[in-house]
MARKOLBA-111761 format. One line per 10 residues: for each residue x, y, z of N, C-alpha, C, O. Coordinates in steps of 0.2 Angstrom, whole numbers, plus 5000, padded with zeros to 4 digits. Layout:
N
X/Y/Z/X/Y/Z/X/Y/Z/X/Y/Z ~ ...
This chain:
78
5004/4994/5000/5000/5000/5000/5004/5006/5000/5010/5007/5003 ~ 5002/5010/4996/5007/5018/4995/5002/5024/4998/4996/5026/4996 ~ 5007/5026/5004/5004/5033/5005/5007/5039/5004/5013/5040/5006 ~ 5004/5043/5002/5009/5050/4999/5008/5055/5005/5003/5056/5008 ~ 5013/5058/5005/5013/5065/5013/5014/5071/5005/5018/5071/5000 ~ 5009/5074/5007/5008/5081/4999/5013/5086/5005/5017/5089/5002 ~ 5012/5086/5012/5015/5088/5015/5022/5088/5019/5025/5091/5024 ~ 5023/5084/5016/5031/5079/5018/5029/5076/5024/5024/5077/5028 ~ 5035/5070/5025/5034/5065/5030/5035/5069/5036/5039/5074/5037 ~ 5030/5064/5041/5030/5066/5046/5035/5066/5051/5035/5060/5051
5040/5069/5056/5043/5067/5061/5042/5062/5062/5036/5061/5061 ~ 5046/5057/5066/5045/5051/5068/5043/5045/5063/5042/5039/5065 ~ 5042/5048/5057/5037/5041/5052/5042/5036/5051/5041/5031/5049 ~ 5050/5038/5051/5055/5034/5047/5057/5030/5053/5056/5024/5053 ~ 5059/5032/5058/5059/5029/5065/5053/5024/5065/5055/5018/5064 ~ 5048/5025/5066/5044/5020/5067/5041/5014/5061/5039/5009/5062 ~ 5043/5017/5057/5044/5011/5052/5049/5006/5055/5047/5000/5056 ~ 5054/5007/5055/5062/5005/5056/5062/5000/5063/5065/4995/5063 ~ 5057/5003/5069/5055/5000/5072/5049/4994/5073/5049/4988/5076 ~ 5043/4996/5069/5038/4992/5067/5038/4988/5062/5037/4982/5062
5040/4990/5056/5041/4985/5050/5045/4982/5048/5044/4977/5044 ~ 5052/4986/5050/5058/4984/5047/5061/4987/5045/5059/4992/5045 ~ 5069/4985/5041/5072/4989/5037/5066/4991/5030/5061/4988/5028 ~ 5071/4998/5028/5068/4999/5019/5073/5002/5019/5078/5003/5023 ~ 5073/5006/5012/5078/5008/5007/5080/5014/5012/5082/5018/5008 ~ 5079/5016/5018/5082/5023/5019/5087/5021/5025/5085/5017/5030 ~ 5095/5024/5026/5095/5018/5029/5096/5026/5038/5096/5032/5038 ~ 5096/5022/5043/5095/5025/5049/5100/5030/5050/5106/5027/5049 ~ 5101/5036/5052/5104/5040/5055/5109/5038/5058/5108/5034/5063 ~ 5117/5039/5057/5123/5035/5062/5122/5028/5062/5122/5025/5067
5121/5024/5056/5122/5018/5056/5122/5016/5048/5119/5011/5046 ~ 5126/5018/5044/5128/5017/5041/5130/5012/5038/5131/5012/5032 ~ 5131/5006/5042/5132/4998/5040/5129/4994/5040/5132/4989/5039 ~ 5120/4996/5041/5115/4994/5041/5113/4992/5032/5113/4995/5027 ~ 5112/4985/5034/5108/4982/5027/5100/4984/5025/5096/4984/5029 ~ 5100/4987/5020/5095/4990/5019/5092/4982/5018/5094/4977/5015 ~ 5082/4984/5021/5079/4979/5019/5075/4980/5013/5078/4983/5008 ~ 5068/4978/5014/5064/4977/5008/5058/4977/5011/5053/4977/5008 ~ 5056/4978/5017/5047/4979/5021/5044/4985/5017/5039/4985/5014 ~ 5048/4990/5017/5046/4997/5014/5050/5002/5008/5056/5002/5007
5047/5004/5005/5049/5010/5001/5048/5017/5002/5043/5019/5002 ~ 5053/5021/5002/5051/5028/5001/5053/5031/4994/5059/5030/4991 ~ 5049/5035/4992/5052/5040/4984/5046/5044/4983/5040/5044/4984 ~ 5050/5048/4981/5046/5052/4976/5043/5052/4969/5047/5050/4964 ~ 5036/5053/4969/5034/5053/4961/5032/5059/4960/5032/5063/4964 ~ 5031/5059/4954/5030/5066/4951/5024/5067/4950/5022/5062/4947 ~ 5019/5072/4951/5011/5073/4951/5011/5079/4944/5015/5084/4943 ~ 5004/5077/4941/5004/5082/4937/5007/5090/4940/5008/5091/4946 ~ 5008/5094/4935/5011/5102/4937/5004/5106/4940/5001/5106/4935 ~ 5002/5109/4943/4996/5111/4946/4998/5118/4939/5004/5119/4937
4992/5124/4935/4994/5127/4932/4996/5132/4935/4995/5134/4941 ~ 5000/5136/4930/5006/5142/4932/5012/5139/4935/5016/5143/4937 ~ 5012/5133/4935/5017/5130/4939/5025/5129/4934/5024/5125/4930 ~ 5031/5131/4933/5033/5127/4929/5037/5123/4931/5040/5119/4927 ~ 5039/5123/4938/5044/5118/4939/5039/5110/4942/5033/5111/4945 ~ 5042/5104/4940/5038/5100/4942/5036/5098/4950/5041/5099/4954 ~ 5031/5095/4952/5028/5096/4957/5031/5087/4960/5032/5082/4956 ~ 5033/5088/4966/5034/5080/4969/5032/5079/4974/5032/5083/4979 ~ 5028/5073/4976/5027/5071/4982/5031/5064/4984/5032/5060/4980 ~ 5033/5065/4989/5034/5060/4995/5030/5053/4996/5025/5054/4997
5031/5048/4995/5027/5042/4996/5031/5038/5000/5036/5041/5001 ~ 5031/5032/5003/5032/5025/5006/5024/5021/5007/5019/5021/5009 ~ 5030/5017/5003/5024/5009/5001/5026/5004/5006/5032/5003/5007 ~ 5023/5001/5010/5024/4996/5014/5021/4989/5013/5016/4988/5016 ~ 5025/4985/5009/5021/4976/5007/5018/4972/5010/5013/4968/5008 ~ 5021/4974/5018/5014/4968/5020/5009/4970/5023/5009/4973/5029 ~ 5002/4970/5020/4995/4973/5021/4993/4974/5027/4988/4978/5027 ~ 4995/4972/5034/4992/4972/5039/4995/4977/5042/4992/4981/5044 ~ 5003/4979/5041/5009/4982/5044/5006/4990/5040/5006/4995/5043 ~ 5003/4989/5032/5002/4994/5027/4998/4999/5032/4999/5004/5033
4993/4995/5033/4984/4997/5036/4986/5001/5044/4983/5005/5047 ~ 4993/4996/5044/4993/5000/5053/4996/5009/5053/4995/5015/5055 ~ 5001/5006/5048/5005/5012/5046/4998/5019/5044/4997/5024/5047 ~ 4994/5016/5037/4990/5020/5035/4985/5024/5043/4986/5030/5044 ~ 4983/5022/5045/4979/5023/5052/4983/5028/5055/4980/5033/5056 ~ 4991/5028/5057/4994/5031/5062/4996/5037/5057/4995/5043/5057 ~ 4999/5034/5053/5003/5042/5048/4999/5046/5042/5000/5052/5041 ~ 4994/5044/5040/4991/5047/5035/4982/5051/5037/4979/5054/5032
């Protein structure tokens, strides 16, 4: 499940990922030798340009694979 922050991620979202679901692609602060996992994703996609706009518009997302961990995630962050 993918949630997008139009407002950027929230404090504490990547910690508590890291905590509750597991590694993902972002790796933890001062721990540098940490194997990045696969529970979660974060990136940016590109949303259409709202008009008058010309530079392109990006949101924030992290997708989280296992359904149960996704819904708890979705409830507390979004």
């Amino acid at each position: 499940m993918r949630v997008e922050f139009n407002q950027g991620v929230p404090p504490g979202c990547i910690e508590w990922l890291w905590n509750n679901v597991g590694p993902g692609n972002i790796e933890p602060r001062g721990d540098p030798g940490v194997d990045w996992g696969d529970a979660w994703l974060y990136e940016r996609i590109t949303t259409p340009v709202p008009l008058g706009d010309a530079e392109p518009h990006y949101v924030p997302t992290i997708t989280v694979k296992d359904p149960e961990m996704a819904l708890m995630f979705k409830l507390r962050w979004a």
